[in-house]
DRENRO-607679 format. One record per residue (C-alpha): x, y, z; chain; residue in one letter. Coordinates in pm, 1 decimal. Layout:
<nodes>
X  Y  Z  A  a $
...
</nodes>
This chain:
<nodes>
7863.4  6476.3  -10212.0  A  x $
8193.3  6493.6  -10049.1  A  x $
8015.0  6533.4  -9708.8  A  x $
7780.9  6205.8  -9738.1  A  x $
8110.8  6024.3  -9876.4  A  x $
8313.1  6146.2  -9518.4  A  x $
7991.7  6044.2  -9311.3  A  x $
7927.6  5708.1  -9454.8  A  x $
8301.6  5673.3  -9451.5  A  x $
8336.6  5745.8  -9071.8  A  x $
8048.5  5515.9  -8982.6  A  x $
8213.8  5266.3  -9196.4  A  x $
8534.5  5286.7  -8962.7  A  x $
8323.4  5276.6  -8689.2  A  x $
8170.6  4939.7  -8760.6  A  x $
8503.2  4806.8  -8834.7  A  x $
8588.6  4874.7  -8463.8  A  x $
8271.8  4733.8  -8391.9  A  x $
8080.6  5053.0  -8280.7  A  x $
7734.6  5136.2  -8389.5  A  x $
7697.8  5512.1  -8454.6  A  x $
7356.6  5649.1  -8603.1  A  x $
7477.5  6008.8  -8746.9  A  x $
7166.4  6275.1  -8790.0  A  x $
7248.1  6557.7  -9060.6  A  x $
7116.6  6917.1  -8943.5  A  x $
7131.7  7139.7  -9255.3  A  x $
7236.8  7469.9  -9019.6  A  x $
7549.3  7302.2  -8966.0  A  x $
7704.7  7186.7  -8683.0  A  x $
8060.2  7312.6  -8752.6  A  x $
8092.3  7488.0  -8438.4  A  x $
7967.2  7349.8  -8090.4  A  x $
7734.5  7674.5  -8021.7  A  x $
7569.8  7581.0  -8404.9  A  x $
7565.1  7201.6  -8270.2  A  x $
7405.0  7252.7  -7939.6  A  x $
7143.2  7482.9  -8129.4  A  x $
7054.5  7241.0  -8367.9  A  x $
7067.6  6969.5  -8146.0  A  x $
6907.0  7103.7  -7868.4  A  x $
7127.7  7032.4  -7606.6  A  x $
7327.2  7168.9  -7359.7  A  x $
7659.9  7368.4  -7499.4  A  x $
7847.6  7185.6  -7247.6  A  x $
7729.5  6798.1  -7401.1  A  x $
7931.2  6893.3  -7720.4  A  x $
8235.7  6668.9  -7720.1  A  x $
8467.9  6885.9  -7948.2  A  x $
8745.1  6705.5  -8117.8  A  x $
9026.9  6917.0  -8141.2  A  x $
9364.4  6778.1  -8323.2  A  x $
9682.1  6941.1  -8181.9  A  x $
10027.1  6885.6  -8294.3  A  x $
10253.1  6785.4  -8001.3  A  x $
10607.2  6656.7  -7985.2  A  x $
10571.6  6306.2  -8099.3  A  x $
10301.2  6351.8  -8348.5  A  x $
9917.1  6415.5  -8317.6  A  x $
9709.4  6477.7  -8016.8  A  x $
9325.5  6492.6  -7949.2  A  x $
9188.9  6739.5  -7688.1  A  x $
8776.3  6585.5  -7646.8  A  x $
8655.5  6924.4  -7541.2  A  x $
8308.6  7021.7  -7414.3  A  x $
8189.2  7272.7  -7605.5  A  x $
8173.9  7567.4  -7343.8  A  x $
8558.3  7542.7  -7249.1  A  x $
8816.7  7660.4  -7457.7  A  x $
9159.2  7440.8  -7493.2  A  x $
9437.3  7594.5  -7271.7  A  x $
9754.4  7472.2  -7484.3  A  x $
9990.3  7492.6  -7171.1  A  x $
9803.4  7258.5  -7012.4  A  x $
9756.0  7023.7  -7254.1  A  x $
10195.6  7053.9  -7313.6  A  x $
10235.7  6997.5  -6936.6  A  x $
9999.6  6684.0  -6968.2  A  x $
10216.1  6614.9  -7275.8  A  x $
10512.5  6673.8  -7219.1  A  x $
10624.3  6912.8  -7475.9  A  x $
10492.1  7155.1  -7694.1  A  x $
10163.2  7064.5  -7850.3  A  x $
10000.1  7362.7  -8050.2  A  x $
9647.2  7337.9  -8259.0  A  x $
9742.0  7129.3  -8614.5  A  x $
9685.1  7309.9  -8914.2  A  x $
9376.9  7198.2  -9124.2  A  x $
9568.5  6986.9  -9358.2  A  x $
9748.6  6865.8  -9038.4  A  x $
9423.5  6803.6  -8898.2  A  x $
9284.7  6630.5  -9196.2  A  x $
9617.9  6408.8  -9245.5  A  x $
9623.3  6283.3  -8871.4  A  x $
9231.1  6244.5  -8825.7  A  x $
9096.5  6153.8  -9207.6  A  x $
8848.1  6441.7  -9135.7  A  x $
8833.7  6787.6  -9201.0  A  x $
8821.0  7073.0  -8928.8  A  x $
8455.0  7107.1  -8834.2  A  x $
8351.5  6755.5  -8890.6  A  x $
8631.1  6553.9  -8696.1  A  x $
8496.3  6265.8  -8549.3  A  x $
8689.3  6111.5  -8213.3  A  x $
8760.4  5811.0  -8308.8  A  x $
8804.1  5575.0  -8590.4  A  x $
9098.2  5770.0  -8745.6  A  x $
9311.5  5664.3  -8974.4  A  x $
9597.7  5549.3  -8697.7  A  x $
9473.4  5582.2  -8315.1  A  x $
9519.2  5927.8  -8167.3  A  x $
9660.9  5972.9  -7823.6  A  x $
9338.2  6177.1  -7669.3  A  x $
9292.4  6336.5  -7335.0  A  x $
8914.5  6401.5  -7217.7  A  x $
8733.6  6718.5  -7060.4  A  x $
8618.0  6591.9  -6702.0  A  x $
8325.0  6817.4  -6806.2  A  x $
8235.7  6585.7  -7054.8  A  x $
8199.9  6288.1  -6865.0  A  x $
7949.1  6514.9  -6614.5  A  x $
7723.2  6429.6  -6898.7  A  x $
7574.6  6076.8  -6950.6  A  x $
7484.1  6176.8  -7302.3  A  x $
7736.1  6356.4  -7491.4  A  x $
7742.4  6477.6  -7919.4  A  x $
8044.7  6461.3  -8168.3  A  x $
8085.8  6533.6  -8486.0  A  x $
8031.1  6229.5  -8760.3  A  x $
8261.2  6319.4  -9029.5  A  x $
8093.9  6618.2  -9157.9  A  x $
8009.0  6989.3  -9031.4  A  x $
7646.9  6914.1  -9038.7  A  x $
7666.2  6553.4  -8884.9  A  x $
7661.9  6468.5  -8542.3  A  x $
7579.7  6175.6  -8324.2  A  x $
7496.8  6112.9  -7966.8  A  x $
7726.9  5863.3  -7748.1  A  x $
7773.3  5786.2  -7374.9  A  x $
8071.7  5997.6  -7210.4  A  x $
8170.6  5691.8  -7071.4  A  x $
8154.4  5470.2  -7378.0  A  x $
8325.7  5771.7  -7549.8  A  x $
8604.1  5741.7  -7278.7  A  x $
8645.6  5382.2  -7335.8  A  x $
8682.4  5407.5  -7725.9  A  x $
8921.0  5672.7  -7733.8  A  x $
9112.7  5527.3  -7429.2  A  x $
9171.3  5911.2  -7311.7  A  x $
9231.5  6023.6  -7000.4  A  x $
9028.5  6223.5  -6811.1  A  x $
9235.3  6547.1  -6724.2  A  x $
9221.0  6944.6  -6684.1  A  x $
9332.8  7104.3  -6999.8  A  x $
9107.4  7374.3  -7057.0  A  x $
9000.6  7691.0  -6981.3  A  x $
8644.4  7741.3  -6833.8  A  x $
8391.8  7982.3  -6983.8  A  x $
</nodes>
């Protein structure tokens, strides 16, 4: 139940920024972006992982493709200060959404966001809807657009 309620809820948000998002459930789970890519059937590397970090003036989001890992002194250079991964309830308070399920966009406030370059190597990238079994599929460059991040290196390459 509380998974439909955070799904409907996100598309809800969505459509109040005028965005159109169609989320598919995958009952494996899509809580982490190996599970998503399996269950989607995509590329590990088309995962747009939304990662909340704590920096110096408040939240952060690091849109991640899913076969780099976040390198955290990067992403404080980029910054400016220290940023370090938010805690779940931090995570939950910043974003509306639980770890897992974080959606990028259509928080509760707008989230300063910075975006993998590997990302937008995709036309067709996946992010989580809300929920840890919810995804849905976006352009990389739409997804650009409605986050207004900025395309930088702040990861770690697998």
């Amino acid at each position: 139940m509380v998974k439909e309620d955070a799904v409907s809820r996100f598309c809800a948000a969505a459509a109040e920024l005028s965005i159109v998002v169609e989320p598919v459930r995958y009952p494996d789970g899509t809580r982490t972006a190996i599970a998503a890519a399996a269950a989607i059937g995509c590329e590990l590397s088309q995962i747009a992982k939304s990662l909340v970090c704590s920096g110096p003036d408040g939240a952060v989001l690091a849109l991640t493709a899913g076969h780099n890992r976040l390198d955290l002194e990067k992403l404080s250079k980029i910054v400016g200060g220290h940023v370090r991964m938010a805690t779940p309830e931090e995570a939950r308070v910043a974003s509306g959404y639980a770890i897992g399920g974080t959606p990028p966009f259509a928080h509760p406030v707008p989230i300063p966001a910075w975006i993998d370059p590997a990302l937008l190597a995709h036309e067709l990238v996946y992010a989580a809807a809300g929920a840890p079994d919810a995804c849905f599929p976006i352009s990389s460059a739409k997804l650009q657009q409605i986050t207004d991040a900025k395309p930088l290196d702040f990861v770690v390459s697998r």
